[in-house]
MARNUDO-114423 format. One line per 10 residues: their letters; for each residue x, y, z of C-alpha. Coordinates in Angstrom, 2 decimals, m for minus. Layout:
BEGIN
a = X:Y:Z | ...
END
This chain:
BEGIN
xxxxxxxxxx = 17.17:39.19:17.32 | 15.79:42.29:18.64 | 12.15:43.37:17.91 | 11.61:46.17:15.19 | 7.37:45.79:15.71 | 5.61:47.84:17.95 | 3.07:45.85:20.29 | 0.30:47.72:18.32 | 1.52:46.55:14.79 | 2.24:42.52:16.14
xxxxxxxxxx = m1.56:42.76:17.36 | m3.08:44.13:14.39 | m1.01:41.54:12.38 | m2.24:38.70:14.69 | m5.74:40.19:13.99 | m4.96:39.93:10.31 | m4.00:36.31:10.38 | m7.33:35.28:12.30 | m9.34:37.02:9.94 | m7.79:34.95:7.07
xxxxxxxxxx = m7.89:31.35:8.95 | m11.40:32.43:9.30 | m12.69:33.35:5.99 | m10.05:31.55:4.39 | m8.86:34.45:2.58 | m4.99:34.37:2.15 | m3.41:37.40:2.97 | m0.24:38.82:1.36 | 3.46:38.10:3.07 | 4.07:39.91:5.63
xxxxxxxxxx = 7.91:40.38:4.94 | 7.16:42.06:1.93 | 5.07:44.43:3.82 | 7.12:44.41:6.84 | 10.90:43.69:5.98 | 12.32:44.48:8.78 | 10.02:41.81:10.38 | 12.28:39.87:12.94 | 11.80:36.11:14.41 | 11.17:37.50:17.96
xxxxxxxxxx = 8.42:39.59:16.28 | 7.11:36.47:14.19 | 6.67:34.93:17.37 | 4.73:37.74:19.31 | 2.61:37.30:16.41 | 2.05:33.99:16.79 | 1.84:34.01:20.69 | m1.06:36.65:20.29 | m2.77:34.69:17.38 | m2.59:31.49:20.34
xxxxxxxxxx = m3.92:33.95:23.03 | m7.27:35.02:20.99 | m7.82:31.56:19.70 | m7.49:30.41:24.01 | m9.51:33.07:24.58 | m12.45:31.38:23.04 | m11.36:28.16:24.00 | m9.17:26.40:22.03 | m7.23:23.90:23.91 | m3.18:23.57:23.14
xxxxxxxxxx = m2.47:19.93:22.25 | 0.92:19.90:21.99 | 3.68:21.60:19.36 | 5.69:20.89:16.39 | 9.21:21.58:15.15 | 8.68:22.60:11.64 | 11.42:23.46:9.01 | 13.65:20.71:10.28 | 14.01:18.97:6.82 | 16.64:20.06:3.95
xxxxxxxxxx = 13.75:18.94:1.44 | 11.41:21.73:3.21 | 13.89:24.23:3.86 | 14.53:24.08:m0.32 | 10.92:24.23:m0.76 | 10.20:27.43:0.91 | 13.31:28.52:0.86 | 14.66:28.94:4.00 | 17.53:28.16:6.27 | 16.60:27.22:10.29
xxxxxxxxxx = 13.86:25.18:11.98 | 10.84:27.30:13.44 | 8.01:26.01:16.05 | 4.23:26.69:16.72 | 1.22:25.13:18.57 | m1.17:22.35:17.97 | m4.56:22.61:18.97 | m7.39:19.61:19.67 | m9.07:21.27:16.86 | m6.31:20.51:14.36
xxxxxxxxxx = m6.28:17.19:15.35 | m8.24:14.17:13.10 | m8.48:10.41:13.36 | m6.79:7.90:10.39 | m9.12:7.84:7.71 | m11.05:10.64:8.20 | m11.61:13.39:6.23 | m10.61:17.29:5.75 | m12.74:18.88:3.55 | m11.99:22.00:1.17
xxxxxxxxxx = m13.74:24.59:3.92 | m11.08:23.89:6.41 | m8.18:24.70:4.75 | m6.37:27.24:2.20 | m3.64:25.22:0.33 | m3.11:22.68:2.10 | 0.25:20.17:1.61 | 1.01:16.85:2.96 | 3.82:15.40:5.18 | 4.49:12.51:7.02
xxxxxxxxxx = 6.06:12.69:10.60 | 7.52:10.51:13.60 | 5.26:11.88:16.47 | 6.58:11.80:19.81 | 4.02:11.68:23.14 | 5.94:12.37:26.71 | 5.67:10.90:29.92 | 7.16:13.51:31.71 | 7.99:17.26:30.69 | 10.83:18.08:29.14
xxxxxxxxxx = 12.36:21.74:30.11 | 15.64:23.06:28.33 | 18.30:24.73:28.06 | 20.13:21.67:27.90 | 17.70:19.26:26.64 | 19.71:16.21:24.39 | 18.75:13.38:22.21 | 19.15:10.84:24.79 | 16.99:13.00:27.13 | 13.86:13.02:24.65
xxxxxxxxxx = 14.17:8.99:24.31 | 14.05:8.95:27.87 | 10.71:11.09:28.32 | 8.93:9.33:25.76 | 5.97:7.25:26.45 | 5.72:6.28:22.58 | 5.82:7.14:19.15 | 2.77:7.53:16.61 | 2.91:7.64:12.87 | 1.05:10.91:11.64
xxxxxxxxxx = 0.19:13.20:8.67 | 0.69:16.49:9.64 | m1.76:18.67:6.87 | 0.62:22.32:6.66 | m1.60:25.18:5.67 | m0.28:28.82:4.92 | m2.68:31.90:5.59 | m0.02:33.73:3.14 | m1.06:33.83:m0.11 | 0.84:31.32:m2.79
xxxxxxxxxx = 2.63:30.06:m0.04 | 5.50:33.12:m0.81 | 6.63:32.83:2.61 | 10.26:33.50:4.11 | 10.59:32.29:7.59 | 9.34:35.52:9.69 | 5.84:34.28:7.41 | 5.37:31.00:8.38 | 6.74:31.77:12.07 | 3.96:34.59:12.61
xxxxxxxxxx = 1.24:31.92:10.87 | 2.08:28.99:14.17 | 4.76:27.82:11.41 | 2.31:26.99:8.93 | m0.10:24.55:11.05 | m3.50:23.33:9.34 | m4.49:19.43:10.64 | m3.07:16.69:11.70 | m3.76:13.32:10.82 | m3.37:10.95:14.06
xxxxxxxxxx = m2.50:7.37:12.41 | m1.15:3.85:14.60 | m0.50:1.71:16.21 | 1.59:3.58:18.94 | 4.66:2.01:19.72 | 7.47:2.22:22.71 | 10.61:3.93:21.24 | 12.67:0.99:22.83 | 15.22:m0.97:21.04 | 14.51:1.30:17.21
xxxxxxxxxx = 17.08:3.52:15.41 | 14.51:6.30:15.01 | 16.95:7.21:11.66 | 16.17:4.30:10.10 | 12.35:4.13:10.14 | 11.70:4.69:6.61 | 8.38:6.00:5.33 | 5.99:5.44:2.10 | 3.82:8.64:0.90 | 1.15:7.88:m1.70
xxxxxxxxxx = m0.94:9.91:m3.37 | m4.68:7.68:m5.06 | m2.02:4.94:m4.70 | 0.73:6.39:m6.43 | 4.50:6.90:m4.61 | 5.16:10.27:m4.91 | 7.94:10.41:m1.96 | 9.84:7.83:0.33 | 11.76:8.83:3.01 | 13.50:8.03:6.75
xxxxxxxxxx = 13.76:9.33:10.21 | 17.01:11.06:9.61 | 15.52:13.75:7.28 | 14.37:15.54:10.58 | 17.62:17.32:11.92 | 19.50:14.03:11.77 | 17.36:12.69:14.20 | 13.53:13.18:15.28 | 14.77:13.24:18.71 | 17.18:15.54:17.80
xxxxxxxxxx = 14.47:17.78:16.46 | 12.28:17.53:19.57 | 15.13:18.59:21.41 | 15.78:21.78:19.64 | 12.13:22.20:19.96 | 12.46:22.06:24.02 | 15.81:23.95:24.14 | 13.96:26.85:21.77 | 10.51:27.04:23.59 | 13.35:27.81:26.58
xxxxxxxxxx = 13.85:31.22:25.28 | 10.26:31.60:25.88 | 9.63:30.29:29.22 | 7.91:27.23:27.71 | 8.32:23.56:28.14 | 7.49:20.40:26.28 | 4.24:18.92:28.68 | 3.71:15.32:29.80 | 0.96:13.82:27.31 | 1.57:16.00:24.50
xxxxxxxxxx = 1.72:15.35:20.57 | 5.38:16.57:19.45 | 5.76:17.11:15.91 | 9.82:16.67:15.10 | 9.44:17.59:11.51 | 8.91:16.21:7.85 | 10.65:13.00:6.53 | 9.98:13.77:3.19 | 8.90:17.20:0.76 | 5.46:18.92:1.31
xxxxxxxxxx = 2.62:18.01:m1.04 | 0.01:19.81:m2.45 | m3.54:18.30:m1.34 | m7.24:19.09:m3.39 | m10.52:17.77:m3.45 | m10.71:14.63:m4.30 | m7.05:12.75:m2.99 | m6.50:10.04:m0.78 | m3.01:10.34:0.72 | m1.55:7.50:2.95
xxxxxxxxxx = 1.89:7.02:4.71 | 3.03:3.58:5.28 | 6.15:3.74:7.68 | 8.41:0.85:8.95 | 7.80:m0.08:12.20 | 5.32:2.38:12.86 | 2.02:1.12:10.95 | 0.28:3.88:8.62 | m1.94:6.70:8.79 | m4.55:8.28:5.87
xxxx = m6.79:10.88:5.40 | m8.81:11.80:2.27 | m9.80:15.30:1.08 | m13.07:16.35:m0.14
END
């Protein structure tokens, strides 16, 4: 899709986004304002957002597929998977803590992380090629935040705001991909010990492999790769869930082990 921005307007929205991460001030959606807003737009957004913040010295961790779920599609009401970046800084150990300062309205999901052992370039990337180029897998908590105000975001939104990235919860142990029917890992979310959502590897595209693949074959259209050693988000298994002060959420996955994080 063809950009309708000028280069001015996709840096002075980039600017815009910064300035709400940092004072945690949600900022109204940017379709409304912008409706002709395309994805190749959202994107130079979110590429110039990632320039400033490497600017100062934020280091790129690795990158997530993000909308690949029907039950987070529904939720924010869209139709087609988006990407963005992870950064160290985003990144917290199992158990830890994220306190109220960090984040805006923060929500909950449990992922299938994948970490290479050699890059993965598309067009043409497959399924069976992401197996392949995995080193192993890691059960995580990825903590989606929206610098968009009530989370009234259509996909341009959450594509300019690095699709909606806020922490992520590292959890263990890591574990070879060898011999498992990523589909069928099913996963646990509780909330202060309550279920509130179960769900399996097939929720992401089909496949979390599946979803890492789209991921490679997209960043394509970019000139970017998937890197040896990074953390690749595939997607939700389950719905997104609101997080405040106060909650202890833990996902319990088959196969995988768990991973937890508590807000304060």
């Amino acid at each position: 899709m063809a950009s309708k921005l000028s280069s001015s307007q996709i840096n002075q929205i980039a600017q815009r986004l910064l300035a709400a991460e940092e004072k945690r001030a949600p900022i109204a959606p940017l379709s409304a304002e912008f409706p002709d807003m395309s994805a190749n737009d959202a994107y130079a957004i979110q590429l110039a957002v990632l320039e400033h913040k490497q600017s100062r010295g934020e280091v790129v961790y690795g990158r997530k597929a993000g909308l690949t779920a029907v039950a987070i599609q529904k939720l924010f009401g869209v139709s087609e998977p988006d990407f963005g970046h992870l950064l160290a800084s985003m990144m917290v150990e199992s158990g830890g803590v994220i306190t109220s300062s960090e984040v805006i309205q923060a929500k909950a999901e449990p992922e299938i992380a994948f970490v290479l052992n050699q890059d993965l370039r598309g067009p043409g990337v497959t399924a069976l090629d992401v197996i392949g180029a995995t080193n192993y897998i890691v059960p995580v908590l990825e903590i989606i935040d929206s610098r968009v105000a009530d989370w009234k975001i259509k996909l341009p939104d959450t594509i300019a705001d690095n699709a909606s990235c806020g922490k992520v919860v590292i959890g263990g142990p890591a574990r070879r991909v060898d011999g498992i029917d990523l589909r069928l890992i099913g996963v646990v979310l509780e909330k202060n010990g309550e279920v509130i959502a179960t769900g399996a590897g097939a929720a992401a595209l089909g496949n979390p492999a599946i979803a890492v693949a789209w991921l490679a074959n997209k960043l394509a259209t970019f000139d970017q790769y998937l890197r040896k050693g990074e953390l690749i988000l595939p997607g939700s298994l389950t719905s997104a869930f609101d997080m405040k002060p106060g909650d202890h959420v833990c996902a319990t996955f088959d196969r995988l082990g768990s991973v937890s994080v508590r807000f304060a």
